[in-house]
Biopython code that builds the backbone (N, CA, C, O; Angstrom):
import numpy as np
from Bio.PDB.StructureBuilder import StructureBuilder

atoms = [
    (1, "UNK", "N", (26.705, 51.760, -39.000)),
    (1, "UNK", "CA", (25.665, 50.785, -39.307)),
    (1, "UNK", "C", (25.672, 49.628, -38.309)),
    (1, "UNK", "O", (24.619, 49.158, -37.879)),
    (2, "UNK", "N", (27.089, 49.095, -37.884)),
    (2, "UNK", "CA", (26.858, 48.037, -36.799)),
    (2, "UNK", "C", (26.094, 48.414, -35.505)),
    (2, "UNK", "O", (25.468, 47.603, -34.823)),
    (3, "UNK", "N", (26.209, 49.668, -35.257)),
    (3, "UNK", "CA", (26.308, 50.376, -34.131)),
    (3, "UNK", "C", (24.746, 50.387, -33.837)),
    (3, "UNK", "O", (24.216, 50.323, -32.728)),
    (4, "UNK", "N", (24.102, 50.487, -35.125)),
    (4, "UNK", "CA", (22.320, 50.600, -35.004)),
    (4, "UNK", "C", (22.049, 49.057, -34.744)),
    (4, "UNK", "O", (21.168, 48.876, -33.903)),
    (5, "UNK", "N", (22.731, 47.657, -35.394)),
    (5, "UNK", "CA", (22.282, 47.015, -35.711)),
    (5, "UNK", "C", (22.616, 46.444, -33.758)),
    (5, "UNK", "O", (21.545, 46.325, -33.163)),
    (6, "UNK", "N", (23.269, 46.282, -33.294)),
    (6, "UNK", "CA", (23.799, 46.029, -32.345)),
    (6, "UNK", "C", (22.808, 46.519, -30.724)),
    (6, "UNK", "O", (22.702, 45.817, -29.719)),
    (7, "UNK", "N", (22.151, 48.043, -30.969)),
    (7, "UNK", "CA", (21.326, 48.702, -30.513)),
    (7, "UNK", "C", (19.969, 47.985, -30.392)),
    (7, "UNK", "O", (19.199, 47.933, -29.433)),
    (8, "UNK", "N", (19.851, 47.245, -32.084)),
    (8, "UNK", "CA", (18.454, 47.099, -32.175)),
    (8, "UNK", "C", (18.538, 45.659, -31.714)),
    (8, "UNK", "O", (17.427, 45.340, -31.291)),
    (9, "UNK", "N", (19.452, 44.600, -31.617)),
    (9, "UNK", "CA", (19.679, 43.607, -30.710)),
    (9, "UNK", "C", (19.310, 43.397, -29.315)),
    (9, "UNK", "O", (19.157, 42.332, -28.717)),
    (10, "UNK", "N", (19.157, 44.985, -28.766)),
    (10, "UNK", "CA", (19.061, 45.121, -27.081)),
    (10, "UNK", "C", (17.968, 45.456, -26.781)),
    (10, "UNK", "O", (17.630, 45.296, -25.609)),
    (11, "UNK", "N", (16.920, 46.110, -27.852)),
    (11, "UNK", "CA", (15.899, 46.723, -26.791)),
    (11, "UNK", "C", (15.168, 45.641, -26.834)),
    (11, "UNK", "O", (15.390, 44.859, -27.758)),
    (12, "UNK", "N", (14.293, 45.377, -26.019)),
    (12, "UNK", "CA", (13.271, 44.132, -25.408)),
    (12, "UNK", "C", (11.886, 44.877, -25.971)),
    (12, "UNK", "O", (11.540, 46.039, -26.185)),
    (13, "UNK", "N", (11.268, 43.501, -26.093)),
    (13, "UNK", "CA", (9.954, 43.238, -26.259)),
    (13, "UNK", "C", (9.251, 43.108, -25.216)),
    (13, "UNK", "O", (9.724, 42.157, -24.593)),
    (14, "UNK", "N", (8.220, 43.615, -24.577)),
    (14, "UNK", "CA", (7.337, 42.684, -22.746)),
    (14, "UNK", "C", (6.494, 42.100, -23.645)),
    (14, "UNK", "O", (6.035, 42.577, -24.683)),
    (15, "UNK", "N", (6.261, 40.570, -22.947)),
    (15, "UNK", "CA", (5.426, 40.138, -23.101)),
    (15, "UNK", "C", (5.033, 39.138, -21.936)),
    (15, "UNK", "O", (5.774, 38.324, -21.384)),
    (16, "UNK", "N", (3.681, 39.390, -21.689)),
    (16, "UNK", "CA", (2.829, 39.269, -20.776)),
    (16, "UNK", "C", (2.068, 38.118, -20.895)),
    (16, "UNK", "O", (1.404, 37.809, -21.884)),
    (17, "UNK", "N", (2.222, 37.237, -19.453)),
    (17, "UNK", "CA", (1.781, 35.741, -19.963)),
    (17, "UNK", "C", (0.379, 35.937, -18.572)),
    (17, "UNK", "O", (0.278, 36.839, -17.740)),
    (18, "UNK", "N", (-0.760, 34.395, -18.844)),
    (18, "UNK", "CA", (-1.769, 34.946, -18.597)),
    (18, "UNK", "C", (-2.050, 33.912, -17.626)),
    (18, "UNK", "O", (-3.130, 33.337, -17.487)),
    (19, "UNK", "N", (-0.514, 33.641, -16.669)),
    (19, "UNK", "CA", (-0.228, 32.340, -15.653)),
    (19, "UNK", "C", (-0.219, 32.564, -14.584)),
    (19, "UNK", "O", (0.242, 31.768, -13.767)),
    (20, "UNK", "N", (-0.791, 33.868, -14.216)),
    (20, "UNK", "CA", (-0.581, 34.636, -12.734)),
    (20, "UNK", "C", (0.010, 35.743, -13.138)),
    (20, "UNK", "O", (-0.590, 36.742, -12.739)),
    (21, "UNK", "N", (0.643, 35.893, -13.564)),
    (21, "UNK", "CA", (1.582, 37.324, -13.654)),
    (21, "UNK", "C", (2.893, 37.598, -13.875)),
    (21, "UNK", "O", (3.579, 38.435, -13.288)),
    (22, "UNK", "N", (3.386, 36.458, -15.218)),
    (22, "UNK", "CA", (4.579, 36.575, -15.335)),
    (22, "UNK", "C", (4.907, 37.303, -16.819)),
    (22, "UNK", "O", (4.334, 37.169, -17.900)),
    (23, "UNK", "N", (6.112, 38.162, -16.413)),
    (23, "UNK", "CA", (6.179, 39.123, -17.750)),
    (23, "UNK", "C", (7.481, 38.691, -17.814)),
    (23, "UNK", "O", (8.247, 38.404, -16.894)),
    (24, "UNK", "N", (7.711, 38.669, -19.470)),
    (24, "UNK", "CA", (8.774, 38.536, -19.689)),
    (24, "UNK", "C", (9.430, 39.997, -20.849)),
    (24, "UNK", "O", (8.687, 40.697, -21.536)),
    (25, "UNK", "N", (10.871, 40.123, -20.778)),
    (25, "UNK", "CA", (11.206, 41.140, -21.589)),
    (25, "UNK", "C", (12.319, 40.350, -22.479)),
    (25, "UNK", "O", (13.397, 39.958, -22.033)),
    (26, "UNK", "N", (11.809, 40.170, -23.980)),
    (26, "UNK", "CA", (12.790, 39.419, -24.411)),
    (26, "UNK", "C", (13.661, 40.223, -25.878)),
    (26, "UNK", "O", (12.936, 40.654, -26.775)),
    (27, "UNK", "N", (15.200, 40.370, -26.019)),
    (27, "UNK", "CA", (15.650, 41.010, -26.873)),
    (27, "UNK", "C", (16.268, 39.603, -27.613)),
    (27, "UNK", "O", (16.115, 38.421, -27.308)),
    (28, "UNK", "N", (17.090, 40.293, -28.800)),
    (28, "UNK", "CA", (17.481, 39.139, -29.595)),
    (28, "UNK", "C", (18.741, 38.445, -28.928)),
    (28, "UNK", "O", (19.030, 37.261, -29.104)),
    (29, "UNK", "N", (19.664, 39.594, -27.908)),
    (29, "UNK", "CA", (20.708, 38.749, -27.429)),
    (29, "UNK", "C", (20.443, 38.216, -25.382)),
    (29, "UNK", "O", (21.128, 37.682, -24.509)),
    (30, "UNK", "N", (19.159, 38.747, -25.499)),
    (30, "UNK", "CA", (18.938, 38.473, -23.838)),
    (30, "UNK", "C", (17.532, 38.286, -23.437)),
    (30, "UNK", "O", (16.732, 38.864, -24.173)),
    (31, "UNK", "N", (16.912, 37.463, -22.213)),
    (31, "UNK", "CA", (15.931, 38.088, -21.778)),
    (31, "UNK", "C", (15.852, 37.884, -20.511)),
    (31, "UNK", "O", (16.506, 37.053, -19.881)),
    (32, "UNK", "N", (14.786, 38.876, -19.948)),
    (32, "UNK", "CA", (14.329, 38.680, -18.622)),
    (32, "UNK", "C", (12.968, 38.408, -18.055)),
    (32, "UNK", "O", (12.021, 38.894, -18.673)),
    (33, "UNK", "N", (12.719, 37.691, -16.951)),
    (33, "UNK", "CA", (11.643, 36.664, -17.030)),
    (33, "UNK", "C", (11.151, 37.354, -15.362)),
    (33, "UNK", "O", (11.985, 37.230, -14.465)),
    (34, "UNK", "N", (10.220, 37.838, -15.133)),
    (34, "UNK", "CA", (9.997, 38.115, -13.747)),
    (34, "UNK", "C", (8.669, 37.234, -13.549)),
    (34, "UNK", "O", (7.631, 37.704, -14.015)),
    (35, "UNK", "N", (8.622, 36.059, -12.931)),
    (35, "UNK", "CA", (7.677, 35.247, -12.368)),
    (35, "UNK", "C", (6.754, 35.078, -11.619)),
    (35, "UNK", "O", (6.948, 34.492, -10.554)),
    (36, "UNK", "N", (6.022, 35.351, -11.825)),
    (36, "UNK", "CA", (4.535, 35.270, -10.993)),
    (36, "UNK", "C", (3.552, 34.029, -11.089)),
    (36, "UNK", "O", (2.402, 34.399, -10.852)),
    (37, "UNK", "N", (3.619, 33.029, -11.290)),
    (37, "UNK", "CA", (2.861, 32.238, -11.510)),
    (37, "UNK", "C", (2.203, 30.579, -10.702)),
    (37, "UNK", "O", (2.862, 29.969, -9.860)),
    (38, "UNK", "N", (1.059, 30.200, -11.117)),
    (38, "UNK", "CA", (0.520, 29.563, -10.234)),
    (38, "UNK", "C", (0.656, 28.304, -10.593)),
    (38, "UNK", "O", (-0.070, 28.047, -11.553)),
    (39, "UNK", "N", (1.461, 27.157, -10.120)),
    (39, "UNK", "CA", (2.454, 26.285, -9.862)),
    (39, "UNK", "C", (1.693, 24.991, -8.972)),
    (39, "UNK", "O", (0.936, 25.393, -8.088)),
    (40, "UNK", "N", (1.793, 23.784, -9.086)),
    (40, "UNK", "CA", (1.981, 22.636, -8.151)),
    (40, "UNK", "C", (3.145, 22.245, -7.962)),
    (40, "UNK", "O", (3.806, 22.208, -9.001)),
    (41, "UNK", "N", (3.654, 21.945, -7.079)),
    (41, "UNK", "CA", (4.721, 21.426, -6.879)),
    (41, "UNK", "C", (4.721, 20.300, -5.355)),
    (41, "UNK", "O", (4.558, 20.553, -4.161)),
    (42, "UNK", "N", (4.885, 19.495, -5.824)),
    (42, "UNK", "CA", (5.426, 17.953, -4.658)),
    (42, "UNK", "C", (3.694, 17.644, -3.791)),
    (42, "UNK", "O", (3.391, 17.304, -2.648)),
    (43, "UNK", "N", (2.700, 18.057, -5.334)),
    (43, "UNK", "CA", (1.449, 17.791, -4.625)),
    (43, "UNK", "C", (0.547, 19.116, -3.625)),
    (43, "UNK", "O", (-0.512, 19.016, -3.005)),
    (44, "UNK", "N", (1.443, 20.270, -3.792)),
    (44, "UNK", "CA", (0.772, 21.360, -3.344)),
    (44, "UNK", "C", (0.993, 22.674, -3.732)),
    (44, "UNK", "O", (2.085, 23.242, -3.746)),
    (45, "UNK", "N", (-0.555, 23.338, -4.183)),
    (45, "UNK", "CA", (-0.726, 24.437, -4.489)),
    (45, "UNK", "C", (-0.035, 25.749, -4.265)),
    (45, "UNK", "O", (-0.315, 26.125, -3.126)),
    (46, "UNK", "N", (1.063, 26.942, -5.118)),
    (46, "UNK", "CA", (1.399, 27.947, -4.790)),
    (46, "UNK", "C", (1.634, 28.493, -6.026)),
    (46, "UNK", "O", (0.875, 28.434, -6.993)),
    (47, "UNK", "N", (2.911, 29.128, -5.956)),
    (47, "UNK", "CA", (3.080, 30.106, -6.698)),
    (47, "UNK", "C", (4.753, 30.071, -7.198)),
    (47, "UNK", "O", (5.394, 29.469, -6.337)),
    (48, "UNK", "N", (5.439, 30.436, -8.083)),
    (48, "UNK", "CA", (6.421, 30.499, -8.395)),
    (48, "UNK", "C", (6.739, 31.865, -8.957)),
    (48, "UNK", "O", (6.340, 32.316, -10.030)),
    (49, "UNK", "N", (7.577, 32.500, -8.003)),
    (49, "UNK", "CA", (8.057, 33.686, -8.053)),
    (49, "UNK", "C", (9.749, 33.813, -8.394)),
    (49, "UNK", "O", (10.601, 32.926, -8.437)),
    (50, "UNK", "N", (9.868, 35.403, -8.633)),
    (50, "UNK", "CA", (11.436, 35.269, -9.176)),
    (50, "UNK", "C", (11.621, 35.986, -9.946)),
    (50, "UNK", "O", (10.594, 36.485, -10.406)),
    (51, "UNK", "N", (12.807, 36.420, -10.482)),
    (51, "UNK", "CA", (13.250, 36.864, -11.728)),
    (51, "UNK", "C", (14.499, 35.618, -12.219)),
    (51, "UNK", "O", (15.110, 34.772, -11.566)),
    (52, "UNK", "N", (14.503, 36.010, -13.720)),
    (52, "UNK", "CA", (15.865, 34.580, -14.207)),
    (52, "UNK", "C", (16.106, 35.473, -15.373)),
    (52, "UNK", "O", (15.303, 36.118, -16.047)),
    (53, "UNK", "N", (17.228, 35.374, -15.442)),
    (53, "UNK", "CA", (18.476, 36.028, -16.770)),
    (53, "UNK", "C", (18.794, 35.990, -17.529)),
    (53, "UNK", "O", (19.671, 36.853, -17.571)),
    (54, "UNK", "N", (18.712, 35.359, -18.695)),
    (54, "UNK", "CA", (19.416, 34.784, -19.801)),
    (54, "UNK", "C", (19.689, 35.852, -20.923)),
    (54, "UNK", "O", (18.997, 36.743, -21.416)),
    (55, "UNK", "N", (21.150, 35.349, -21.159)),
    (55, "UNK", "CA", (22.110, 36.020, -21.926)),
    (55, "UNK", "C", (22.680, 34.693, -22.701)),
    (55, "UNK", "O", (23.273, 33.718, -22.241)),
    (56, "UNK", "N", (22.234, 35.047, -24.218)),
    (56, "UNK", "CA", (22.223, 33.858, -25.537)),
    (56, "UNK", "C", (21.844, 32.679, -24.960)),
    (56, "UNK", "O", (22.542, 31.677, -25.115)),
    (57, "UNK", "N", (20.897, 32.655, -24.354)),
    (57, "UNK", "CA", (19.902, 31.863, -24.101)),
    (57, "UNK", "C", (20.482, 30.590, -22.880)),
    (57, "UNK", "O", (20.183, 29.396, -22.837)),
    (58, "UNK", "N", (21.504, 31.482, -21.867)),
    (58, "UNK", "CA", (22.095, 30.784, -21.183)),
    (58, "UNK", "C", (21.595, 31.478, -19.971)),
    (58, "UNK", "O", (21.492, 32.704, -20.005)),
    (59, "UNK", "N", (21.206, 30.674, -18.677)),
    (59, "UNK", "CA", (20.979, 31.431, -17.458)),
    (59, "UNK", "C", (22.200, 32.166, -17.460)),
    (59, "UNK", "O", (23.176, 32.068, -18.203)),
    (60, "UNK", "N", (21.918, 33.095, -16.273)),
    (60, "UNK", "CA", (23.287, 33.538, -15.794)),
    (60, "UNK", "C", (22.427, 34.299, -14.405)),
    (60, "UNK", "O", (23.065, 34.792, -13.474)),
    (61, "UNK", "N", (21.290, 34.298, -14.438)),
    (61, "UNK", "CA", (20.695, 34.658, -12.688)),
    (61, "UNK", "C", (19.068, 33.944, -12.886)),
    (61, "UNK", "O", (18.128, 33.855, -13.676)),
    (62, "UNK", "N", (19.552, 33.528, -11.513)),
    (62, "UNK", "CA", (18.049, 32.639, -11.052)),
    (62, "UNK", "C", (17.698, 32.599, -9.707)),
    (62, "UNK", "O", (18.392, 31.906, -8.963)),
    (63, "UNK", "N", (16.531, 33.354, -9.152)),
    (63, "UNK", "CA", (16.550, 33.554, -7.851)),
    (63, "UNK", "C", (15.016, 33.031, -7.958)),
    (63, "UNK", "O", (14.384, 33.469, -6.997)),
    (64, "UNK", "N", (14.229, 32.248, -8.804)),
    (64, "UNK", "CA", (12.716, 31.860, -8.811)),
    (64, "UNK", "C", (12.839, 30.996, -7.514)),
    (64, "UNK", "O", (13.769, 30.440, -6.932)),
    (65, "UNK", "N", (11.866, 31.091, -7.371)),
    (65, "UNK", "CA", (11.547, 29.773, -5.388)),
    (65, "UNK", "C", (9.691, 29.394, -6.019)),
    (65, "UNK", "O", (8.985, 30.014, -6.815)),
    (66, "UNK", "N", (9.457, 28.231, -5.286)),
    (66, "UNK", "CA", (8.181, 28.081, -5.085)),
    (66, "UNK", "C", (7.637, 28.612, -3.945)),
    (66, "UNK", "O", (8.190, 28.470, -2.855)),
    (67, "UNK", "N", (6.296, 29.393, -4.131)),
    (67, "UNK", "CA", (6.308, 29.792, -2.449)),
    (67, "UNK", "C", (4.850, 29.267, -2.095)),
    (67, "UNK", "O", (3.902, 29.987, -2.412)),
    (68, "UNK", "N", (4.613, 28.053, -1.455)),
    (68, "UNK", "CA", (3.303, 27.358, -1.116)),
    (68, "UNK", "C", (2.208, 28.541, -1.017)),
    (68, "UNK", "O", (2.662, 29.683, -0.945)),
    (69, "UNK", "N", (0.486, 28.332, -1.005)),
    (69, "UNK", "CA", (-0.322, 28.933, -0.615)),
    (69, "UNK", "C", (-0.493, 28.908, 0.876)),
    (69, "UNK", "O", (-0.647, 27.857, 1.499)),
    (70, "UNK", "N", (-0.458, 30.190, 1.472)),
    (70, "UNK", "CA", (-0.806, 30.307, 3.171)),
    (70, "UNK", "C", (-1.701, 29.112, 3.289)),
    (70, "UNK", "O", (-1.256, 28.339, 4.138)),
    (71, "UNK", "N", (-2.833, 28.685, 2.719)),
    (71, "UNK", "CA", (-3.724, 27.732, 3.390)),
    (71, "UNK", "C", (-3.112, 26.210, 3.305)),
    (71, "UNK", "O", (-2.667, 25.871, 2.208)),
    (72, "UNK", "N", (-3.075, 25.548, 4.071)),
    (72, "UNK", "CA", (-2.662, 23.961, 3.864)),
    (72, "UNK", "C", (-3.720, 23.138, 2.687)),
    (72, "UNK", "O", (-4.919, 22.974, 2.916)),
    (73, "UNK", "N", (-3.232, 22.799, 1.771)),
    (73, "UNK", "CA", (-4.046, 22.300, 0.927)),
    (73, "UNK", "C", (-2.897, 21.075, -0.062)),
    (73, "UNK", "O", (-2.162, 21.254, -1.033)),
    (74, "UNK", "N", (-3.243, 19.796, 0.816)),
    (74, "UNK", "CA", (-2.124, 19.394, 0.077)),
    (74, "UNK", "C", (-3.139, 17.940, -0.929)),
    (74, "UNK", "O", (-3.874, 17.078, -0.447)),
    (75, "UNK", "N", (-2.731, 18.207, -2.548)),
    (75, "UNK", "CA", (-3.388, 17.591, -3.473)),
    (75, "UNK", "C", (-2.853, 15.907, -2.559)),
    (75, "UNK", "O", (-2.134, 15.712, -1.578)),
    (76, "UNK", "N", (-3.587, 15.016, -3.430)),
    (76, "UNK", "CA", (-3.300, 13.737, -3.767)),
    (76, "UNK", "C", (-2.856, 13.421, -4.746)),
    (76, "UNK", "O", (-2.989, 14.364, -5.527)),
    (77, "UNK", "N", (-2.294, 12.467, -5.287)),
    (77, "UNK", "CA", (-1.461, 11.765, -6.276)),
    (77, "UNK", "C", (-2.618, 11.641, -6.946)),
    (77, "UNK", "O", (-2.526, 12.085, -8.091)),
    (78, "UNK", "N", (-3.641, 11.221, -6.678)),
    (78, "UNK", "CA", (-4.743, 10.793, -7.980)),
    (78, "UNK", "C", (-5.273, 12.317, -8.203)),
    (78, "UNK", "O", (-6.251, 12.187, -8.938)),
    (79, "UNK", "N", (-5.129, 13.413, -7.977)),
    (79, "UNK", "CA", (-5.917, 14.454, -8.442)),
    (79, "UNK", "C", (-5.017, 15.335, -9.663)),
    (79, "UNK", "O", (-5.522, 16.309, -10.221)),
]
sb = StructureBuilder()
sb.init_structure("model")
sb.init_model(0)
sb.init_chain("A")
sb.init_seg("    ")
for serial, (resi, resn, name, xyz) in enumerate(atoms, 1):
    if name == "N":
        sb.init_residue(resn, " ", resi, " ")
    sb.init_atom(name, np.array(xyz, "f"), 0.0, 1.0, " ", f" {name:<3s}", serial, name[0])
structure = sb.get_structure()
């Protein structure tokens, strides 16, 4: 009986977010987050890519980066 209950702890759920393209797979003792999504950061337009790890809701891998848009497009503080 532990053995099912322990099983059914691991398999993941996907769920699919509607931010660019980030899916996540989340179980009761872990999840995983693969990142696709469309991001400002320090006033300019890109994307935030990656996968990140968590095991009981603690990182344990994080390789996400921001990765600017090819075109130069840099916001202003008032926008």
């Amino acid at each position: 009986m532990l053995i099912i209950i322990i099983i059914a702890m691991l398999i993941p759920m996907k769920i699919q977010y509607k931010d660019g393209g980030t899916v996540e797979y989340k179980a009761v003792l872990y999840s995983v987050y693969h990142y696709h999504a469309a991001k400002i950061q320090n006033y300019r337009e890109g994307f935030l890519t990656g996968t990140e790890i968590r095991i009981l809701n603690f990182t344990v891998y994080d390789n996400s980066e921001f990765v600017p848009d090819s075109i130069e497009h840099v916001l202003s503080p008032a926008e």
